[in-house]
Jmol script that loads the backbone (N, CA, C; Angstrom):
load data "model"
ATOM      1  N   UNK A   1       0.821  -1.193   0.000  1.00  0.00           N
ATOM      2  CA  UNK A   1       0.000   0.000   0.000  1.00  0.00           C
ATOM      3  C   UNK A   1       0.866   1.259   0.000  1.00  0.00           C
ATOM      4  N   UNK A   2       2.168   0.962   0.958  1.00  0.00           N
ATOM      5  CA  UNK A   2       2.611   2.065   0.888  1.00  0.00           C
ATOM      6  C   UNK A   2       3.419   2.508  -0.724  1.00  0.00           C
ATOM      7  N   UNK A   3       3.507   1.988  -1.246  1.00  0.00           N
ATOM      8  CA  UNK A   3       4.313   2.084  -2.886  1.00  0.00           C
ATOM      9  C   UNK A   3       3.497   2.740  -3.636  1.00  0.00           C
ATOM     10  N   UNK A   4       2.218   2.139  -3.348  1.00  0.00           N
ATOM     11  CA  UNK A   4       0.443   2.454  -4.145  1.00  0.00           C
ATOM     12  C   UNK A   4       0.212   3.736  -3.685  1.00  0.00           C
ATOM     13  N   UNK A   5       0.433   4.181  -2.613  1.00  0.00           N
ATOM     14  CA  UNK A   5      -0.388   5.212  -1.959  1.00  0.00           C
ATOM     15  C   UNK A   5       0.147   6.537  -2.208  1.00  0.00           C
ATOM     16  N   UNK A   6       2.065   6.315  -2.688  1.00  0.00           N
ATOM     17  CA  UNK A   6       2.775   6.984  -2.554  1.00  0.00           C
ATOM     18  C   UNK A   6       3.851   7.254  -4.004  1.00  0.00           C
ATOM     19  N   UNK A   7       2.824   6.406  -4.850  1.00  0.00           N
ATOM     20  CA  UNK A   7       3.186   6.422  -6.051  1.00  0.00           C
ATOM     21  C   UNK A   7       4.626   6.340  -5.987  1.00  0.00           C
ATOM     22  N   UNK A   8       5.739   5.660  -5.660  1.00  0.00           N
ATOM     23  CA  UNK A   8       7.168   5.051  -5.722  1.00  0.00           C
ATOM     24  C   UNK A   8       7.421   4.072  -6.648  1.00  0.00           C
ATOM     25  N   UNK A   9       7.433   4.738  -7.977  1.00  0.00           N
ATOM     26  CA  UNK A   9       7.271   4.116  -9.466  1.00  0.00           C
ATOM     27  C   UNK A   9       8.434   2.974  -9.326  1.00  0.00           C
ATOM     28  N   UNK A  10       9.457   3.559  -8.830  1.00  0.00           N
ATOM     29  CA  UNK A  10      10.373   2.118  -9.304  1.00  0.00           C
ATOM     30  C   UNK A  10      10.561   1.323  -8.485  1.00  0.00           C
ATOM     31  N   UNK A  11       9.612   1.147  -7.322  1.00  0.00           N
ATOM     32  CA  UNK A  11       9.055  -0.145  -6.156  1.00  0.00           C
ATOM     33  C   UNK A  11       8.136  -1.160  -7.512  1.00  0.00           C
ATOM     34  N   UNK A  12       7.115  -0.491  -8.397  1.00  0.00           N
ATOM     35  CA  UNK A  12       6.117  -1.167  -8.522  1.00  0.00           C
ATOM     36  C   UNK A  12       6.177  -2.656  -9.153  1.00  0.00           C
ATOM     37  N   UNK A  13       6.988  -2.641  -9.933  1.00  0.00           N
ATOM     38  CA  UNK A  13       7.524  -3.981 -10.413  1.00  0.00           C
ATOM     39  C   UNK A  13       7.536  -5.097  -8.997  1.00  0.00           C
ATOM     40  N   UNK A  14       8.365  -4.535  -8.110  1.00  0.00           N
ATOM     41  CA  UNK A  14       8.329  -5.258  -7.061  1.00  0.00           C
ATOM     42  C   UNK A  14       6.916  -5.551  -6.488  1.00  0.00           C
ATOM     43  N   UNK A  15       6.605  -4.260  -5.905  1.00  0.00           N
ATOM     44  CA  UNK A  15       5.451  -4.456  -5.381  1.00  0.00           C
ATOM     45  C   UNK A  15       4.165  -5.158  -6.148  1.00  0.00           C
ATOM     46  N   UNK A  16       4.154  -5.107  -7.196  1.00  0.00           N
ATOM     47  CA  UNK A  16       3.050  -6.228  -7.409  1.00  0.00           C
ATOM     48  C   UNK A  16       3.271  -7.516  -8.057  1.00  0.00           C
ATOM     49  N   UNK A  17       4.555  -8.051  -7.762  1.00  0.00           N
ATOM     50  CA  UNK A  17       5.430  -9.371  -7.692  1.00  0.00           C
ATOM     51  C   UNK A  17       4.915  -9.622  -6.222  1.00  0.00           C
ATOM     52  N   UNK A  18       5.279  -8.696  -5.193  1.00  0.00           N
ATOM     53  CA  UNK A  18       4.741  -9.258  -3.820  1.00  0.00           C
ATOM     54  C   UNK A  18       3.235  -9.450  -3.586  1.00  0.00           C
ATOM     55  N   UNK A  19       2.188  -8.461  -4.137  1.00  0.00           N
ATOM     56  CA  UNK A  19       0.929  -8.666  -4.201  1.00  0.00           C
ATOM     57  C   UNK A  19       0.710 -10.076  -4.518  1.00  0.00           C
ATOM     58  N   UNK A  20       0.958 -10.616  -5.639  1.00  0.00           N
ATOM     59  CA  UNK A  20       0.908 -11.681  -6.562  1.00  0.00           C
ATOM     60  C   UNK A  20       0.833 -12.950  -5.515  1.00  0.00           C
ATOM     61  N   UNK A  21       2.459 -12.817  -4.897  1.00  0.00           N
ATOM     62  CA  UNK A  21       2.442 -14.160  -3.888  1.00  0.00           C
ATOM     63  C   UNK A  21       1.328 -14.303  -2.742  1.00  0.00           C
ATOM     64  N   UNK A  22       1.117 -13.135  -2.348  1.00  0.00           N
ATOM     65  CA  UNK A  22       0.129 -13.023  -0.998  1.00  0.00           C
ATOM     66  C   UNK A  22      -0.827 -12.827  -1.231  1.00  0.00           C
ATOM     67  N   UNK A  23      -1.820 -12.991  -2.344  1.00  0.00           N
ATOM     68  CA  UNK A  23      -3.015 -12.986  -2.857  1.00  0.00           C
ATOM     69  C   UNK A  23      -3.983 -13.829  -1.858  1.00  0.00           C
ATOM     70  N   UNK A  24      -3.579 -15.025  -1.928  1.00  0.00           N
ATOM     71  CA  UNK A  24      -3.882 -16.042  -0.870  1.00  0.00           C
ATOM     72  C   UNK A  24      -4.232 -15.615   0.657  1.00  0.00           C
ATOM     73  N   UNK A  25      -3.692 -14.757   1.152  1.00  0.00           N
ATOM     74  CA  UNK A  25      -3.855 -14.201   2.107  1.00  0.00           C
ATOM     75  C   UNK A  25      -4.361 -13.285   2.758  1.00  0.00           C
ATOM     76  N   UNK A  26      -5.414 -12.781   1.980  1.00  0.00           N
ATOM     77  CA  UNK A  26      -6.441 -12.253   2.112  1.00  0.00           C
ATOM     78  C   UNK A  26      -7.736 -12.459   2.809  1.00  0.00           C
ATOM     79  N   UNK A  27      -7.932 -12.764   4.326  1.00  0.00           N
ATOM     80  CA  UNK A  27      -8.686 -13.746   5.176  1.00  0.00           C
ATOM     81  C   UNK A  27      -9.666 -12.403   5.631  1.00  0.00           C
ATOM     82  N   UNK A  28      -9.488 -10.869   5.807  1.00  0.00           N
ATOM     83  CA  UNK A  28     -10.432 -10.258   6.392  1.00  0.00           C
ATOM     84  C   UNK A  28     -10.604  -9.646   5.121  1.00  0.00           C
ATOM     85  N   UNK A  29     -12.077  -8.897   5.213  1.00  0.00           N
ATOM     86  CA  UNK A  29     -12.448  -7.748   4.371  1.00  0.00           C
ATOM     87  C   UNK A  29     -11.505  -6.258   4.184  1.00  0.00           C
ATOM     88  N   UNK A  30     -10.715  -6.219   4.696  1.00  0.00           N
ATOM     89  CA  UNK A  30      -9.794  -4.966   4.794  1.00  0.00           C
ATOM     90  C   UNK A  30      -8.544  -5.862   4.074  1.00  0.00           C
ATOM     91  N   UNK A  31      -8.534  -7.232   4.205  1.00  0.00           N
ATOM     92  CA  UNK A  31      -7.144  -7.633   3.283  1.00  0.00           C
ATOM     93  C   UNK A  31      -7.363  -7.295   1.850  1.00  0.00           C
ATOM     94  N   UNK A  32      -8.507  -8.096   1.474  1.00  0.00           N
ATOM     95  CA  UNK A  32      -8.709  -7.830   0.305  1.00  0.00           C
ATOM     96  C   UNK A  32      -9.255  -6.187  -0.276  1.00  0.00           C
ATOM     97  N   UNK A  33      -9.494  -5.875   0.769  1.00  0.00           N
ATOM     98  CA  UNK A  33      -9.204  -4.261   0.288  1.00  0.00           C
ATOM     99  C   UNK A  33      -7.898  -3.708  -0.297  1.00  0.00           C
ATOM    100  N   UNK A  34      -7.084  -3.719   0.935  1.00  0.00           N
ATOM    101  CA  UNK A  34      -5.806  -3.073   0.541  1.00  0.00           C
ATOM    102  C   UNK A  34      -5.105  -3.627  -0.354  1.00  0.00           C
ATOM    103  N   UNK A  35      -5.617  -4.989  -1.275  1.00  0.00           N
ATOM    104  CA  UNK A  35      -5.166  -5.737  -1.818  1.00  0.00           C
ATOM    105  C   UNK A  35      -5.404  -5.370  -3.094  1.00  0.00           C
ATOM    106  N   UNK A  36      -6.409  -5.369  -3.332  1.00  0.00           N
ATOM    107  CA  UNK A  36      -7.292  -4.947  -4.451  1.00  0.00           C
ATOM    108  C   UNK A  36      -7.161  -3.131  -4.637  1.00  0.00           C
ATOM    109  N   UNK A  37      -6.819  -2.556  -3.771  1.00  0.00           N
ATOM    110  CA  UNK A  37      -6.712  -1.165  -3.582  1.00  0.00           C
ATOM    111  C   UNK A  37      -4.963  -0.983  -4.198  1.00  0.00           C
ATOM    112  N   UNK A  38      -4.080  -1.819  -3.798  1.00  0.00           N
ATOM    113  CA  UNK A  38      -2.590  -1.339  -4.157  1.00  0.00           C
ATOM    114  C   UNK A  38      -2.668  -1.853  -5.662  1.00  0.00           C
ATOM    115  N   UNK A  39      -3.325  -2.961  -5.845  1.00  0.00           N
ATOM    116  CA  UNK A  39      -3.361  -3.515  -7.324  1.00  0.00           C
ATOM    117  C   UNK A  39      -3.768  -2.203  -8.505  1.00  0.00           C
ATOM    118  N   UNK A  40      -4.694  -1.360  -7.817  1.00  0.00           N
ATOM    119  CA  UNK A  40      -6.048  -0.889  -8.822  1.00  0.00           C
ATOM    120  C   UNK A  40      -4.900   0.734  -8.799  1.00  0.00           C
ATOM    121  N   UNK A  41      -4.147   0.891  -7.513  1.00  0.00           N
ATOM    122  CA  UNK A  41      -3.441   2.334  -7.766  1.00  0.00           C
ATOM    123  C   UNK A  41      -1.814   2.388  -8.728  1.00  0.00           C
ATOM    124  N   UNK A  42      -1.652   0.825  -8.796  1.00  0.00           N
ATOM    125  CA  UNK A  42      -0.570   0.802  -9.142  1.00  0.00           C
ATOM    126  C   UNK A  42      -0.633   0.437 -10.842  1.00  0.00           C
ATOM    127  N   UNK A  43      -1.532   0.008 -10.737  1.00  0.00           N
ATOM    128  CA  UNK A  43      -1.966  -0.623 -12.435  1.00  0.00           C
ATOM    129  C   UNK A  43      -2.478   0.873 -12.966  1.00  0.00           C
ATOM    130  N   UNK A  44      -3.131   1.615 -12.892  1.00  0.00           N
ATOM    131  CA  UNK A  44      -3.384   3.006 -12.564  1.00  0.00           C
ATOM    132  C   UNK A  44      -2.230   3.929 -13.558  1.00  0.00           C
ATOM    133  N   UNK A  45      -1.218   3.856 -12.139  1.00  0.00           N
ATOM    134  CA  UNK A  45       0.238   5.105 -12.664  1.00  0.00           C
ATOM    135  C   UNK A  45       0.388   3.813 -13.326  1.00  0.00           C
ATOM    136  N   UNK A  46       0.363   3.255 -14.270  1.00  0.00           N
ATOM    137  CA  UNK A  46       1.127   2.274 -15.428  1.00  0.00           C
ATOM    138  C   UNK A  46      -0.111   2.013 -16.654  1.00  0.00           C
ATOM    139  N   UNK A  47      -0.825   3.097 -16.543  1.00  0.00           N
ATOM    140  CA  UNK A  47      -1.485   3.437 -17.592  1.00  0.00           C
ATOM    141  C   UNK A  47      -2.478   1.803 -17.962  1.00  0.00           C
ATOM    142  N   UNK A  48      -2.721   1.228 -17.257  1.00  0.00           N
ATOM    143  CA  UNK A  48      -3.411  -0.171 -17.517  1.00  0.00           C
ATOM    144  C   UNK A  48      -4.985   0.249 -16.775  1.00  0.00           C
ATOM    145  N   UNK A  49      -5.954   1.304 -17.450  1.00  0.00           N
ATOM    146  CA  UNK A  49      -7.179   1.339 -17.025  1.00  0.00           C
ATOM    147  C   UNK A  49      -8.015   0.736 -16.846  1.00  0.00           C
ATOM    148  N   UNK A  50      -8.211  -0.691 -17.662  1.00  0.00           N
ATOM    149  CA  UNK A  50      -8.658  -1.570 -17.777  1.00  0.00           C
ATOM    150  C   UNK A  50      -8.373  -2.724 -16.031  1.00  0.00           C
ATOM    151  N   UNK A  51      -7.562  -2.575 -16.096  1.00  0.00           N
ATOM    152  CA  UNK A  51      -6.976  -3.478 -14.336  1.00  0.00           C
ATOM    153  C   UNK A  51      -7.127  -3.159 -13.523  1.00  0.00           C
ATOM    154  N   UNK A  52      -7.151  -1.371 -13.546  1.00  0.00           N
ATOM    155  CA  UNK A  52      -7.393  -0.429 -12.707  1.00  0.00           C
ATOM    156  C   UNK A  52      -8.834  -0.232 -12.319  1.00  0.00           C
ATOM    157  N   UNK A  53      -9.791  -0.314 -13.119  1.00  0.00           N
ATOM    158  CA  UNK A  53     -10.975  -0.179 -12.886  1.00  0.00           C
ATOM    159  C   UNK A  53     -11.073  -1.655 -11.996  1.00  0.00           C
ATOM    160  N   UNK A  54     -10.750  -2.738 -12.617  1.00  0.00           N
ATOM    161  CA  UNK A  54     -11.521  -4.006 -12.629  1.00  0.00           C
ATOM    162  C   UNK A  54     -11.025  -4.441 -11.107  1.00  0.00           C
ATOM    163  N   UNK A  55      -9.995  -4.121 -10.124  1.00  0.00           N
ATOM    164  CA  UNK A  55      -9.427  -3.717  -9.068  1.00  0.00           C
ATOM    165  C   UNK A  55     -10.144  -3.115  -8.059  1.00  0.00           C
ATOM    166  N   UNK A  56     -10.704  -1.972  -8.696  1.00  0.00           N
ATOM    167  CA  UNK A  56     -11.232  -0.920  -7.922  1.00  0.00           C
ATOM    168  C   UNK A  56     -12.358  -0.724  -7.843  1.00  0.00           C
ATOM    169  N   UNK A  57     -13.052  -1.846  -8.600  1.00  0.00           N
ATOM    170  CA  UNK A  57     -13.986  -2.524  -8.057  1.00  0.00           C
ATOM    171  C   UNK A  57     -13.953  -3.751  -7.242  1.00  0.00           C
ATOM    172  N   UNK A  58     -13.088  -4.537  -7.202  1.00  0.00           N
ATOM    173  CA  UNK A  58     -13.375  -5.185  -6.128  1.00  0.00           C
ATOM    174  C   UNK A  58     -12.522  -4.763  -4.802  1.00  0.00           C
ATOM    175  N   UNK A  59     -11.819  -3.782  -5.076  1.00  0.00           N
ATOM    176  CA  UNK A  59     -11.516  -3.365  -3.626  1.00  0.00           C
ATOM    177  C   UNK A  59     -12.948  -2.409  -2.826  1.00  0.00           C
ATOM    178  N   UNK A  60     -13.709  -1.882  -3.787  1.00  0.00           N
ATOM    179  CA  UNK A  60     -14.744  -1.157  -2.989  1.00  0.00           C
ATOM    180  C   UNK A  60     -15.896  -1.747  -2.801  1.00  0.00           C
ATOM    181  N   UNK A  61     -16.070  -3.499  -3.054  1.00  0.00           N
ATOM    182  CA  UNK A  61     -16.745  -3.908  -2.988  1.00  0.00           C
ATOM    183  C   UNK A  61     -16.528  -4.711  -1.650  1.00  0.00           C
ATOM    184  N   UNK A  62     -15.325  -5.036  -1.185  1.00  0.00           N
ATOM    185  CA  UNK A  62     -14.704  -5.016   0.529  1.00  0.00           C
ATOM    186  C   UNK A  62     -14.829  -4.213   1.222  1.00  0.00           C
ATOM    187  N   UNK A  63     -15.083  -3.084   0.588  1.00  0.00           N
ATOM    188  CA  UNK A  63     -15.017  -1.951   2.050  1.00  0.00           C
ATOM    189  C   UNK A  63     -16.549  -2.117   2.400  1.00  0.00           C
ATOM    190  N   UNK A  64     -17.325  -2.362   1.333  1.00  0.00           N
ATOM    191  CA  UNK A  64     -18.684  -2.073   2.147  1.00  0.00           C
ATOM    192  C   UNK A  64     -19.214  -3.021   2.659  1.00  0.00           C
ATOM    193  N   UNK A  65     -18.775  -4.453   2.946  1.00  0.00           N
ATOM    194  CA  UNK A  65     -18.890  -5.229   3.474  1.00  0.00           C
ATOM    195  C   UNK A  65     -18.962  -5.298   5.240  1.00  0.00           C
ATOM    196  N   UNK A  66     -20.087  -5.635   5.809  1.00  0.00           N
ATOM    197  CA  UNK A  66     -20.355  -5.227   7.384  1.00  0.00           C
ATOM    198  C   UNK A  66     -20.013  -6.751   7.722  1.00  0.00           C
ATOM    199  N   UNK A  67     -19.726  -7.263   7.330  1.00  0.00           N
ATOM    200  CA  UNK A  67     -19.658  -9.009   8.221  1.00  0.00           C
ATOM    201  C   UNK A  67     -17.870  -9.184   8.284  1.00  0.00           C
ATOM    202  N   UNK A  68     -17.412  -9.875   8.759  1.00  0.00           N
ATOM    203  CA  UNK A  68     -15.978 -10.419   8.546  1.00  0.00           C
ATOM    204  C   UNK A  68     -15.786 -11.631   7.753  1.00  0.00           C
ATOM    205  N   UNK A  69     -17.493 -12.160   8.129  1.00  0.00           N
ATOM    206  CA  UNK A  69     -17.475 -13.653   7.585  1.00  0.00           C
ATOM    207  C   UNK A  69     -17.339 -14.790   8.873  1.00  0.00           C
ATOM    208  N   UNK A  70     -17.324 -14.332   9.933  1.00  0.00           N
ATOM    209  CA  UNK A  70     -16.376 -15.377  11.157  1.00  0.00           C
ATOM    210  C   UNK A  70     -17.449 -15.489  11.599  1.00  0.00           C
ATOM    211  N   UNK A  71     -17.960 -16.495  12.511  1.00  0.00           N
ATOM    212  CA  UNK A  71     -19.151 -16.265  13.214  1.00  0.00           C
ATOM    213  C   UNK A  71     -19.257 -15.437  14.523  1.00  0.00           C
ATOM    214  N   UNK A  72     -18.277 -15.830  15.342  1.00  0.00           N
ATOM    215  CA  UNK A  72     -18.071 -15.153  16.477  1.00  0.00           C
ATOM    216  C   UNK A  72     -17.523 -13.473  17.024  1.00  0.00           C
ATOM    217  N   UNK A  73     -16.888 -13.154  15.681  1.00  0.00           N
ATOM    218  CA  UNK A  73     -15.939 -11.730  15.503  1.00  0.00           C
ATOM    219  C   UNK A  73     -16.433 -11.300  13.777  1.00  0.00           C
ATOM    220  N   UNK A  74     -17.583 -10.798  14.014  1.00  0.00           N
ATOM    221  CA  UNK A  74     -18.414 -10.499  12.800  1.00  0.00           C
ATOM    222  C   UNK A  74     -17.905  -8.673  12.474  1.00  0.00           C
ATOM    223  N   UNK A  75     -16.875  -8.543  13.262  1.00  0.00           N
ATOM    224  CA  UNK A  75     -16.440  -6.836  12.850  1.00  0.00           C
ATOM    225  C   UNK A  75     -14.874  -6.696  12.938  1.00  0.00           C
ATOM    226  N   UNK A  76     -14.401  -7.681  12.828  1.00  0.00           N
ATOM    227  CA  UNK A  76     -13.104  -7.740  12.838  1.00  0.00           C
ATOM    228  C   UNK A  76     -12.730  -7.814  11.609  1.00  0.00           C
ATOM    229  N   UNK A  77     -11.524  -6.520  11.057  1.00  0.00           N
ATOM    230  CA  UNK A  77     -11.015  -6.999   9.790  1.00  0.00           C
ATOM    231  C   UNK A  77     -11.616  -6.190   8.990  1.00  0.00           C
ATOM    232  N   UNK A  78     -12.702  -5.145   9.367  1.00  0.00           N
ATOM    233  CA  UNK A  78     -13.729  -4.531   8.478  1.00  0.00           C
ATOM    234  C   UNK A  78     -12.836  -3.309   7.875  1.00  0.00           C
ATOM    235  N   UNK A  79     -12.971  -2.733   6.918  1.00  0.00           N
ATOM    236  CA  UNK A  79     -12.058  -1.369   6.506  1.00  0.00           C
ATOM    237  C   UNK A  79     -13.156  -0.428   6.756  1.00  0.00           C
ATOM    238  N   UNK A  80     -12.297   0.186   7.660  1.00  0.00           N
ATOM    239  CA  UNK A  80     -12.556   1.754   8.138  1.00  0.00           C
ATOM    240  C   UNK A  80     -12.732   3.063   7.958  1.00  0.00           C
ATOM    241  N   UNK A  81     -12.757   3.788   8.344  1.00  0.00           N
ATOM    242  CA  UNK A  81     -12.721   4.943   8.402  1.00  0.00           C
ATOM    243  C   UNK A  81     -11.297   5.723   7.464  1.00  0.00           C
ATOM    244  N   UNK A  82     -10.409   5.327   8.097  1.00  0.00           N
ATOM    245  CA  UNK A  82      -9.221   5.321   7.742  1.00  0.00           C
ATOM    246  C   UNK A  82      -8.478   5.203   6.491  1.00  0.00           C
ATOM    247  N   UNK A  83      -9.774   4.516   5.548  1.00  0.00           N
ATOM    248  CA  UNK A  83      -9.460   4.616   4.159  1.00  0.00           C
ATOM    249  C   UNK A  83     -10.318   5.374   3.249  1.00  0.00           C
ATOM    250  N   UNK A  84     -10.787   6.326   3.881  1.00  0.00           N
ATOM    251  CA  UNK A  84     -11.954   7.290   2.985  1.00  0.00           C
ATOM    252  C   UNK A  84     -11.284   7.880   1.818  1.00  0.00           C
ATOM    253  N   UNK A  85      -9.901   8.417   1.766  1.00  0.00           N
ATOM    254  CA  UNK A  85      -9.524   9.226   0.488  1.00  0.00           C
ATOM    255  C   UNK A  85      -8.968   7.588  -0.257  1.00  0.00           C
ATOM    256  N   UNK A  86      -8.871   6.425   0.094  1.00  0.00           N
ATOM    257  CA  UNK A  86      -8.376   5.858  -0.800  1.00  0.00           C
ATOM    258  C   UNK A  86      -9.497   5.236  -1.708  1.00  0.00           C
ATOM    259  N   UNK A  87     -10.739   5.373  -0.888  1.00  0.00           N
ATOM    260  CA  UNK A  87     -11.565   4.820  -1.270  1.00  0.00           C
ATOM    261  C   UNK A  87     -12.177   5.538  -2.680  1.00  0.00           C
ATOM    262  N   UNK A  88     -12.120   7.065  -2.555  1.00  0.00           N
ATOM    263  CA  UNK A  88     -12.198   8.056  -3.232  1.00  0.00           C
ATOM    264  C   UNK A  88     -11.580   7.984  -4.223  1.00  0.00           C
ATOM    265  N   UNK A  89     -10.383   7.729  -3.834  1.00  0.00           N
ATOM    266  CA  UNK A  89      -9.710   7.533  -5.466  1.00  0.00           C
ATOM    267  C   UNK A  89     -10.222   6.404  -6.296  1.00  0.00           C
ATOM    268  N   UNK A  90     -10.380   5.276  -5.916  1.00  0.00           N
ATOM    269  CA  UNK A  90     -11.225   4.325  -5.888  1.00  0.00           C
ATOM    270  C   UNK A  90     -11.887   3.956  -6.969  1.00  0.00           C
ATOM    271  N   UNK A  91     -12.828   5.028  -5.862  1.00  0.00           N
ATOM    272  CA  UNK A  91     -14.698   5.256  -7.108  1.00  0.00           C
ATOM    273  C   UNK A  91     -13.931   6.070  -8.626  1.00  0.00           C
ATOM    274  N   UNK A  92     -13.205   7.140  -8.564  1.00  0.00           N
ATOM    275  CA  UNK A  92     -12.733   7.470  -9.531  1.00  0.00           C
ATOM    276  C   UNK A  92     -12.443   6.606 -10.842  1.00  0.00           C
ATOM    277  N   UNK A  93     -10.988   5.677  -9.909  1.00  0.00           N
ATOM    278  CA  UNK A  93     -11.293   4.787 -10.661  1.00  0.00           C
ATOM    279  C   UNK A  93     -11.951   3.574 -11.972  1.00  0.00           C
ATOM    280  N   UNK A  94     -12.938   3.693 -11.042  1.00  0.00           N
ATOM    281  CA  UNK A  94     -13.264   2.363 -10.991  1.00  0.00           C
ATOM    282  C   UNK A  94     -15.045   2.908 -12.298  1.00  0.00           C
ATOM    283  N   UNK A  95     -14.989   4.147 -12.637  1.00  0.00           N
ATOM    284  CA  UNK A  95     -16.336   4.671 -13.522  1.00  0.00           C
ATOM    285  C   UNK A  95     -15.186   4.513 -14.930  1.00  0.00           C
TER     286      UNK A  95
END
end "model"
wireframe off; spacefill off
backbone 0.3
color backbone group
Protein backbone atom coordinates (compact mmCIF):
# COMPACT_ATOMS: atom_id res chain seq x y z
CA UNK A 1 0.00 0.00 0.00
CA UNK A 2 2.61 2.07 0.89
CA UNK A 3 4.31 2.08 -2.89
CA UNK A 4 0.44 2.45 -4.15
CA UNK A 5 -0.39 5.21 -1.96
CA UNK A 6 2.78 6.98 -2.55
CA UNK A 7 3.19 6.42 -6.05
CA UNK A 8 7.17 5.05 -5.72
CA UNK A 9 7.27 4.12 -9.47
CA UNK A 10 10.37 2.12 -9.30
CA UNK A 11 9.05 -0.15 -6.16
CA UNK A 12 6.12 -1.17 -8.52
CA UNK A 13 7.52 -3.98 -10.41
CA UNK A 14 8.33 -5.26 -7.06
CA UNK A 15 5.45 -4.46 -5.38
CA UNK A 16 3.05 -6.23 -7.41
CA UNK A 17 5.43 -9.37 -7.69
CA UNK A 18 4.74 -9.26 -3.82
CA UNK A 19 0.93 -8.67 -4.20
CA UNK A 20 0.91 -11.68 -6.56
CA UNK A 21 2.44 -14.16 -3.89
CA UNK A 22 0.13 -13.02 -1.00
CA UNK A 23 -3.02 -12.99 -2.86
CA UNK A 24 -3.88 -16.04 -0.87
CA UNK A 25 -3.86 -14.20 2.11
CA UNK A 26 -6.44 -12.25 2.11
CA UNK A 27 -8.69 -13.75 5.18
CA UNK A 28 -10.43 -10.26 6.39
CA UNK A 29 -12.45 -7.75 4.37
CA UNK A 30 -9.79 -4.97 4.79
CA UNK A 31 -7.14 -7.63 3.28
CA UNK A 32 -8.71 -7.83 0.31
CA UNK A 33 -9.20 -4.26 0.29
CA UNK A 34 -5.81 -3.07 0.54
CA UNK A 35 -5.17 -5.74 -1.82
CA UNK A 36 -7.29 -4.95 -4.45
CA UNK A 37 -6.71 -1.17 -3.58
CA UNK A 38 -2.59 -1.34 -4.16
CA UNK A 39 -3.36 -3.52 -7.32
CA UNK A 40 -6.05 -0.89 -8.82
CA UNK A 41 -3.44 2.33 -7.77
CA UNK A 42 -0.57 0.80 -9.14
CA UNK A 43 -1.97 -0.62 -12.43
CA UNK A 44 -3.38 3.01 -12.56
CA UNK A 45 0.24 5.11 -12.66
CA UNK A 46 1.13 2.27 -15.43
CA UNK A 47 -1.49 3.44 -17.59
CA UNK A 48 -3.41 -0.17 -17.52
CA UNK A 49 -7.18 1.34 -17.02
CA UNK A 50 -8.66 -1.57 -17.78
CA UNK A 51 -6.98 -3.48 -14.34
CA UNK A 52 -7.39 -0.43 -12.71
CA UNK A 53 -10.97 -0.18 -12.89
CA UNK A 54 -11.52 -4.01 -12.63
CA UNK A 55 -9.43 -3.72 -9.07
CA UNK A 56 -11.23 -0.92 -7.92
CA UNK A 57 -13.99 -2.52 -8.06
CA UNK A 58 -13.38 -5.18 -6.13
CA UNK A 59 -11.52 -3.37 -3.63
CA UNK A 60 -14.74 -1.16 -2.99
CA UNK A 61 -16.75 -3.91 -2.99
CA UNK A 62 -14.70 -5.02 0.53
CA UNK A 63 -15.02 -1.95 2.05
CA UNK A 64 -18.68 -2.07 2.15
CA UNK A 65 -18.89 -5.23 3.47
CA UNK A 66 -20.35 -5.23 7.38
CA UNK A 67 -19.66 -9.01 8.22
CA UNK A 68 -15.98 -10.42 8.55
CA UNK A 69 -17.47 -13.65 7.59
CA UNK A 70 -16.38 -15.38 11.16
CA UNK A 71 -19.15 -16.27 13.21
CA UNK A 72 -18.07 -15.15 16.48
CA UNK A 73 -15.94 -11.73 15.50
CA UNK A 74 -18.41 -10.50 12.80
CA UNK A 75 -16.44 -6.84 12.85
CA UNK A 76 -13.10 -7.74 12.84
CA UNK A 77 -11.02 -7.00 9.79
CA UNK A 78 -13.73 -4.53 8.48
CA UNK A 79 -12.06 -1.37 6.51
CA UNK A 80 -12.56 1.75 8.14
CA UNK A 81 -12.72 4.94 8.40
CA UNK A 82 -9.22 5.32 7.74
CA UNK A 83 -9.46 4.62 4.16
CA UNK A 84 -11.95 7.29 2.98
CA UNK A 85 -9.52 9.23 0.49
CA UNK A 86 -8.38 5.86 -0.80
CA UNK A 87 -11.57 4.82 -1.27
CA UNK A 88 -12.20 8.06 -3.23
CA UNK A 89 -9.71 7.53 -5.47
CA UNK A 90 -11.23 4.32 -5.89
CA UNK A 91 -14.70 5.26 -7.11
CA UNK A 92 -12.73 7.47 -9.53
CA UNK A 93 -11.29 4.79 -10.66
CA UNK A 94 -13.26 2.36 -10.99
CA UNK A 95 -16.34 4.67 -13.52
Amino acid sequence: MLVATREIRCYFGEALDLLLQKKSQTLFPVDRFQWHAACSLITAALNDSEAAKEHALRALEAAKLDHSGLRYHPKIGLVGPQFTSIEQRLLELSK
